[in-house]
Each structure stands twice: as structure tokens, then as C-alpha cells.
N, C-alpha and C positions, 0 to 999 in steps of 0.2 A: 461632419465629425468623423474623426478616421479610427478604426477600430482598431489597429494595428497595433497600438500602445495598450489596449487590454487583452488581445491575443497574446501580445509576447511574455504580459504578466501574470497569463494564465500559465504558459508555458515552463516558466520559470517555477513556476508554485508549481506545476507536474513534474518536472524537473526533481525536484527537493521533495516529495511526495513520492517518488516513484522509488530515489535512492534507499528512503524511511524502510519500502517495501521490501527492496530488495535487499537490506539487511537485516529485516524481521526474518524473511524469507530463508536465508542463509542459519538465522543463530536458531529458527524451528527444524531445520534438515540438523544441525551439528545436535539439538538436546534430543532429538529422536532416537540422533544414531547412538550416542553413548548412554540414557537411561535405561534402565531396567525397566521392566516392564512390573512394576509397581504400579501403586497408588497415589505416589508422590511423582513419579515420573510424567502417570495419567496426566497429572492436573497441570503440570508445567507445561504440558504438551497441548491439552485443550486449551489454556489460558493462551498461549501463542496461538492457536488457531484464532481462534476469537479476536485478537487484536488484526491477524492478516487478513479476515473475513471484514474489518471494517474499513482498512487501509485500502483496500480492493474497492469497498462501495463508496469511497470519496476519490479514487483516482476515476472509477466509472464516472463519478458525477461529474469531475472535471471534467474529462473527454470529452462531455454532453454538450458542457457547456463554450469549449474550444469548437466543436462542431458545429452547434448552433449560430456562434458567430462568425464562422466562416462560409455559411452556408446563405 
């Protein structure tokens, strides 16, 4: 059995995961830069962390799992 066909669909799913990231990524840099430093601004700003902090532990576990089967 060749593993090659679930490495490249792992890849594909980091791929499309990682882009997620990277425009979480971007629209927490752009609501930083223009909120006040509020209350309200706090909480949009922790709620974006909180969603990149979990986008981060599902691209980690991908990796794990793209390594594991290349290894």
C-alpha cells in the first residue's frame, strides 16, 4: 500500500489550513492596528487570538501527522 495518496491529502488539507491561518493572521494584525484600546476592541482582539491559537494546534497536528508518515 503506497502512502503517497494520503501524504499529498494531508498536504492539500495544510495547504487550505494554513491559508485559514494566514488570513486570521492578517485581519488580527489589521483589528490591533486600528482599535482603541477599549473594552470592546480587548475582546475582538482576544477572540482572534483564541481562534489563531487553535488554527496553530491543528496545523501542528497535521505536521505530526505528515511526518509520522513520511518517516
Amino acid at each position: 500500500m503506497s502512502l503517497q495518496p494520503t501524504v499529498d491529502i494531508l498536504k492539500k488539507k495544510r495547504k487550505v489550513m494554513r491559508a485559514a491561518f494566514a488570513r486570521l493572521c492578517n485581519t488580527l494584525e489589521e483589528v490591533a492596528s486600528r482599535e482603541r484600546p477599549d473594552e470592546k476592541g480587548d475582546s475582538r482582539i482576544l477572540a482572534h487570538l483564541e481562534l489563531l491559537r487553535e488554527k496553530a494546534d491543528n496545523l501542528t497536528k497535521l505536521d505530526d501527522e505528515i511526518m509520522d508518515l513520511l518517516l
